[in-house]
DOSE-937031 format. One record per residue (C-alpha): x, y, z; residue in three letters. Coordinates in steps of 0.1 Angstrom, whole numbers. Layout:
<nodes>
NODE,X,Y,Z,ALA
...
</nodes>
This chain:
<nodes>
NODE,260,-37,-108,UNK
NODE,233,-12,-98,UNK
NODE,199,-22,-111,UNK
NODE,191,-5,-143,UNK
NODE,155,20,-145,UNK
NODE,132,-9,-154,UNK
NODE,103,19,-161,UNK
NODE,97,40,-191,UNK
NODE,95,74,-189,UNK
NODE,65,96,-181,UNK
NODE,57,115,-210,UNK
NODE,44,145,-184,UNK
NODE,41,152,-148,UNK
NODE,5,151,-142,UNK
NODE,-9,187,-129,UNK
NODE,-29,185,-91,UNK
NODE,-37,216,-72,UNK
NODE,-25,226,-40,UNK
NODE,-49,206,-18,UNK
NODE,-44,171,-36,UNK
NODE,-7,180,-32,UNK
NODE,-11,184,4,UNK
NODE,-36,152,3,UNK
NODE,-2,130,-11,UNK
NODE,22,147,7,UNK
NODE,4,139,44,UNK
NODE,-3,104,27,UNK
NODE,32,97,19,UNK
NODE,50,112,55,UNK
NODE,23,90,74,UNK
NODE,30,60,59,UNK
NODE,71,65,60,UNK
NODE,69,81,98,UNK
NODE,50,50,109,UNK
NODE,75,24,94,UNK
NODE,103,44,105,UNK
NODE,90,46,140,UNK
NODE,84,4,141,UNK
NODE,117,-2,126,UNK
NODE,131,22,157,UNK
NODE,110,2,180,UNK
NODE,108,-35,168,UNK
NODE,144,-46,185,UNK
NODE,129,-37,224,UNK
NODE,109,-69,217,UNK
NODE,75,-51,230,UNK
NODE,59,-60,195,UNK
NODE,54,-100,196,UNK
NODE,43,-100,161,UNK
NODE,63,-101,128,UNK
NODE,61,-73,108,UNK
NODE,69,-67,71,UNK
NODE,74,-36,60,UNK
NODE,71,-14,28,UNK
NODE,95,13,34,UNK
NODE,102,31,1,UNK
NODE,68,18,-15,UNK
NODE,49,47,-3,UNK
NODE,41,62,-30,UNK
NODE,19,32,-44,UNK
NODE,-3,32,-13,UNK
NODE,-7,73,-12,UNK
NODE,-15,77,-46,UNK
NODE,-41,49,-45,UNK
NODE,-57,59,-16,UNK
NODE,-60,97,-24,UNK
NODE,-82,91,-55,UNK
NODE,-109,73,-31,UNK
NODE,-136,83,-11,UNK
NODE,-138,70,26,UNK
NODE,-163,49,15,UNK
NODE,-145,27,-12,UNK
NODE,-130,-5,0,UNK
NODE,-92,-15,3,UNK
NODE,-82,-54,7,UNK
NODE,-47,-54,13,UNK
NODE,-18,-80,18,UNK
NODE,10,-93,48,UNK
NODE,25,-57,38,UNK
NODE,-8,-38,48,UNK
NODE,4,-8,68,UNK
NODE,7,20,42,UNK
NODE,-23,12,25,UNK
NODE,-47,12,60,UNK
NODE,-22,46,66,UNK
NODE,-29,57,35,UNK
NODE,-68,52,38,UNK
NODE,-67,75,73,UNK
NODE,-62,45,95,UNK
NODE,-57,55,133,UNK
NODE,-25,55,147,UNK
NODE,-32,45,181,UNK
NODE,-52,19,173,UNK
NODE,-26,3,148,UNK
NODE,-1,4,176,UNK
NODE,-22,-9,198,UNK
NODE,-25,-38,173,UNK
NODE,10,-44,169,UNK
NODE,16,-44,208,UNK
NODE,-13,-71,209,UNK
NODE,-40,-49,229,UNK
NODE,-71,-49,234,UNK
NODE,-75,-10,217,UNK
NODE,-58,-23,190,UNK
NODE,-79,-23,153,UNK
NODE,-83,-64,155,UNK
NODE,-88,-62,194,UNK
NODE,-51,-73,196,UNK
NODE,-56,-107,179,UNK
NODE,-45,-96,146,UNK
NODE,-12,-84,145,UNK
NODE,7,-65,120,UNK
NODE,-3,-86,89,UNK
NODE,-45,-86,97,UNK
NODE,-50,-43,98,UNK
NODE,-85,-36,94,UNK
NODE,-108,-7,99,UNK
NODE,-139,-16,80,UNK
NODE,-154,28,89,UNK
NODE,-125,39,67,UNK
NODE,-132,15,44,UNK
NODE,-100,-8,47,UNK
NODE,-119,-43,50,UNK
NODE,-89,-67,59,UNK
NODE,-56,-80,54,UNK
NODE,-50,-116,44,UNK
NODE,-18,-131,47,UNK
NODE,-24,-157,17,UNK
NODE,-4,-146,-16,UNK
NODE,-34,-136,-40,UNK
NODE,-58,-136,-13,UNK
NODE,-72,-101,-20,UNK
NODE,-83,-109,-55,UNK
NODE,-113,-128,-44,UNK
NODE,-120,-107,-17,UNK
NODE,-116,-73,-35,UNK
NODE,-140,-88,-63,UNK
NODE,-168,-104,-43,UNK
NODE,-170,-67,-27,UNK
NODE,-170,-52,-60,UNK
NODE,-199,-77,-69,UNK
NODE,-221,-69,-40,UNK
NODE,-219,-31,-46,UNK
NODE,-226,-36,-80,UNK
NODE,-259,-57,-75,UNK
NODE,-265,-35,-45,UNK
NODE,-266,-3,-69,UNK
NODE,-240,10,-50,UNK
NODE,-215,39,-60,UNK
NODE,-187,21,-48,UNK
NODE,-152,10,-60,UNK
NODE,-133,-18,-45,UNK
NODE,-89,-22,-47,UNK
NODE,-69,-57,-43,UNK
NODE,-34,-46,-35,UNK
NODE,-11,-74,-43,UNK
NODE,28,-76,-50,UNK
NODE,43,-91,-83,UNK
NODE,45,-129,-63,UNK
NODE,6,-128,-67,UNK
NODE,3,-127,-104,UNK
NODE,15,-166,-101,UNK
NODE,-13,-174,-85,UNK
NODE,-48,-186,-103,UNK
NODE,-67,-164,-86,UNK
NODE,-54,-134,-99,UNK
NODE,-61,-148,-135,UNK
NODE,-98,-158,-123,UNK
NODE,-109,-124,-110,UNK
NODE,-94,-105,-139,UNK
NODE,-113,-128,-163,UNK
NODE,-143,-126,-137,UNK
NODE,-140,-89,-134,UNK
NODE,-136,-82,-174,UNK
NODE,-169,-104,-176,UNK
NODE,-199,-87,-152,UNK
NODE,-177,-52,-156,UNK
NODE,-166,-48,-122,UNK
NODE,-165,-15,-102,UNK
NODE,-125,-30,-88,UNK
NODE,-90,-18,-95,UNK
NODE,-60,-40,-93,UNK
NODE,-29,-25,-82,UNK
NODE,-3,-47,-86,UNK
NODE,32,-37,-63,UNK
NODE,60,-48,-85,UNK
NODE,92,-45,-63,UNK
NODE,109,-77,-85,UNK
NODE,113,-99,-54,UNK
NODE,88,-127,-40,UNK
NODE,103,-130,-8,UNK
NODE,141,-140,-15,UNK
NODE,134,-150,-53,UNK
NODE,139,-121,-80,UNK
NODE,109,-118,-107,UNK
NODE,137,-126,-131,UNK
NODE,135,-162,-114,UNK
NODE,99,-166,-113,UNK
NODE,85,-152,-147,UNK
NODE,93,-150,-184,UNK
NODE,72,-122,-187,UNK
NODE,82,-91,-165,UNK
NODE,56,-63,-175,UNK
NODE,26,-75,-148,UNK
NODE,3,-46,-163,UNK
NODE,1,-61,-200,UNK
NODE,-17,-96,-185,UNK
NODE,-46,-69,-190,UNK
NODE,-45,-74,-222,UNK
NODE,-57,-109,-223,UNK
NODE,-89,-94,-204,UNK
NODE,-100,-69,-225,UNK
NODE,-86,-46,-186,UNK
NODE,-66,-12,-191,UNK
NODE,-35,-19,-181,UNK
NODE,-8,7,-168,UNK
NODE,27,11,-156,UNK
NODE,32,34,-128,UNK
NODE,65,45,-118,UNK
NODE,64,40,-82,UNK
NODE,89,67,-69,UNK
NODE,64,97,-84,UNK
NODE,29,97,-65,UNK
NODE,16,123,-88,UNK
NODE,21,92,-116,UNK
NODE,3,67,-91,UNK
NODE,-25,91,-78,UNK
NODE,-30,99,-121,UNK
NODE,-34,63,-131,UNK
NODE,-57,57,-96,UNK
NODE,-81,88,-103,UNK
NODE,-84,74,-143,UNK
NODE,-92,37,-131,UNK
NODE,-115,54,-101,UNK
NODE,-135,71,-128,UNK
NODE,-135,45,-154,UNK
NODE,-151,18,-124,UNK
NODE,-178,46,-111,UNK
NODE,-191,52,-150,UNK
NODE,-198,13,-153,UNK
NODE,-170,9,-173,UNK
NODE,-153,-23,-154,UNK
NODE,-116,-30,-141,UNK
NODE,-83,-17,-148,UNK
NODE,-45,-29,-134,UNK
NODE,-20,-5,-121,UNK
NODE,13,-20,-121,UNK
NODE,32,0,-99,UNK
NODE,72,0,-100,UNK
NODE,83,1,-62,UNK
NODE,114,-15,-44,UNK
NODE,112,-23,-6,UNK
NODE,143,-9,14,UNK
NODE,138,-37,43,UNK
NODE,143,-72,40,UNK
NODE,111,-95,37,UNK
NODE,100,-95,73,UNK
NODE,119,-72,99,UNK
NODE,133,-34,104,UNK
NODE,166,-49,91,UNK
NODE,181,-45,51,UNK
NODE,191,-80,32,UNK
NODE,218,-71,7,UNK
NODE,240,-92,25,UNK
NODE,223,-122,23,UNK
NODE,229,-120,-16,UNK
NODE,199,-120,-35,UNK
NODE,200,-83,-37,UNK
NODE,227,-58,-41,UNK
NODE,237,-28,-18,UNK
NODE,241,-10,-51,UNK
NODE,206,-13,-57,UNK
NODE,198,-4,-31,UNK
NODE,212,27,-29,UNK
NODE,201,31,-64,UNK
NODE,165,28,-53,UNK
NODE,167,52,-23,UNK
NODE,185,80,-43,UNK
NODE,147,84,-58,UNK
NODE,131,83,-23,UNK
NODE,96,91,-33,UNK
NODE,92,117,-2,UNK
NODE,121,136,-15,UNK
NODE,114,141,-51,UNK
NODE,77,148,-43,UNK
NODE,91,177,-19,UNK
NODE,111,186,-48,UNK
NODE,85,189,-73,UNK
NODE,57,204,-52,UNK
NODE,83,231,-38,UNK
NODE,93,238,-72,UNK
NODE,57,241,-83,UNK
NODE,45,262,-55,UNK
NODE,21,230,-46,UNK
NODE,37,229,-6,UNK
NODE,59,256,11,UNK
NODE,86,246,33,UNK
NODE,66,254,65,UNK
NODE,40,231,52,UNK
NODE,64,204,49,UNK
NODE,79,205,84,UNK
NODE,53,213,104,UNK
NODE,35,183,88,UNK
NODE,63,162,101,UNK
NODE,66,176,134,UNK
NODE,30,167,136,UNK
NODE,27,138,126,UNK
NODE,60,127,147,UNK
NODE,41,145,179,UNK
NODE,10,117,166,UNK
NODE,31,87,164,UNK
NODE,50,94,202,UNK
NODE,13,96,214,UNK
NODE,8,62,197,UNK
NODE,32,49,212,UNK
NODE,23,55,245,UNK
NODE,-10,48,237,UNK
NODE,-1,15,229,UNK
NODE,22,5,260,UNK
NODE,-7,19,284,UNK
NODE,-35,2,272,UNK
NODE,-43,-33,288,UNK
NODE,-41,-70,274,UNK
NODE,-74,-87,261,UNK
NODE,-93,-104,292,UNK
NODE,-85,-140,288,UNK
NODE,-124,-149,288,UNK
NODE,-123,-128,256,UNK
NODE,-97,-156,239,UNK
NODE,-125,-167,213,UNK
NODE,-144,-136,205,UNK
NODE,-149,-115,173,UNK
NODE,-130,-154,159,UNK
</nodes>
């Protein structure tokens, strides 16, 4: 049986002009064209490194990432490569990453679960469930005591909230009132195991409640609901005002790790599936930006085009580029 609409329903669609529209819609293409194009390549066996991918998530990074200033700090997870996307990460040096080069954002000696690009403001990746809590709060910490106008986001899926650390920096974060948003990726599965499995408790955003946090529910197939609740928690953290969580309500169409889908291993269904990428957030955000005059259809493609055109050069860009020098094995470690 098809997975039923776990989300309630948006009482509105929020209203953004025509250049936030554009701002979501280049988000969201970026981070799907990039995913698409590693899925595409990941089977020649050029990339050495695992990858895990968030194709059909997009809309969780894009609206984050649209309500921040270059300067504010992302801290994101194993599935990093819409949010560093998202932030205005460069292509060619992400590919370069992923082919292990020395152009590449980490020098090559990252891989596709450690993105950084600390001028954009994306500080890291950690591959440790929970790990950006801690990280996204001691950064919100030192801008606070630094006087700095600056907000700091933990991306973390719905595995993370089992963790103690996510408990800790909440309660932390309530405490000293925290310029840091928690954005929570709820896409039900921690690996192979279903939320349903895992916890009694299925809405992640009302744990906020125990922190005296905001807490929302974003559905995860509308940026416009995602960039709202990001802008809100953005201006509550700049005002002095502390933390919020965004739970955001997402579904990965790959399996865990790999360019492949998992229905047939049978812990999730090809019906929901299919359910999930009838609401491909790219689609109805076309939709609903045509319909509202946000984006005209020659926006749309050429953005593609272009973006495709960016990606090939990537790509090249990557295979071209040498190999770290060997006496450069235990640098930047």
């Amino acid at each position: 049986m098809a997975k039923k609409n776990p989300r309630k329903p948006a009482k509105k669609t929020p209203k953004i002009s025509p250049e936030i529209a554009r701002k979501l819609f280049e988000n969201l293409v970026r981070c799907r064209a990039f995913e698409d194009k590693l899925a595409e390549l990941y089977p020649l066996k050029e990339m050495k490194c695992p990858t895990h991918l968030s194709t059909g998530q997009e809309a969780s990074a894009a609206g984050v990432c649209a309500a921040l200033l270059k300067e504010d700090m992302v801290f994101s997870t194993h599935r990093c490569h819409s949010h560093i996307v998202a932030k205005g990460g460069d292509f060619k040096a992400l590919m370069a990453e992923l082919w292990g080069k020395s152009a590449g954002c980490a020098h090559g000696k990252g891989g596709s679960m450690h993105f950084l690009e600390p001028e954009i403001g994306m500080m890291g990746s950690s591959a440790i469930v929970g790990g950006t809590l801690p990280l996204a709060l001691g950064a919100a910490l030192a801008s606070q005591m630094q006087g700095k106008d600056l907000v700091s986001v933990a991306f973390f899926g719905d595995g993370a909230v089992e963790q103690g650390t996510f408990h800790e920096s909440l309660s932390f974060a309530a405490l000293k009132k925290l310029p840091v948003i928690f954005v929570c990726e709820n896409n039900d599965m921690a690996t192979c195991t279903h939320l349903d499995h895992r916890q009694p408790y299925p809405e992640m955003y009302r744990h906020a409640e125990a922190y005296d946090i905001p807490g929302v529910r974003t559905d995860g197939t509308k940026v416009e609901t995602v960039y709202e609740a990001a802008v809100n928690a953005v201006a509550r953290a700049r005002k002095g005002e502390g933390p919020s969580l965004i739970e955001v309500m997402c579904y990965r169409w790959k399996e865990h790790v790999g360019p492949n889908t998992d229905y047939h291993l049978g812990h999730r269904t090809k019906e929901d599936l299919e359910w999930w990428m009838a609401r491909d957030p790219i689609k109805l955000f076309e939709q609903s930006a045509s319909k509202n005059k946000l984006l005209t259809k020659d926006y749309i493609e050429n953005t593609k085009n272009m973006v495709n055109i960016q990606l090939d050069e990537a790509v090249a860009f990557a295979r071209e580029t040498p190999f770290p020098k060997l006496e450069e094995l235990y640098t930047d470690l």
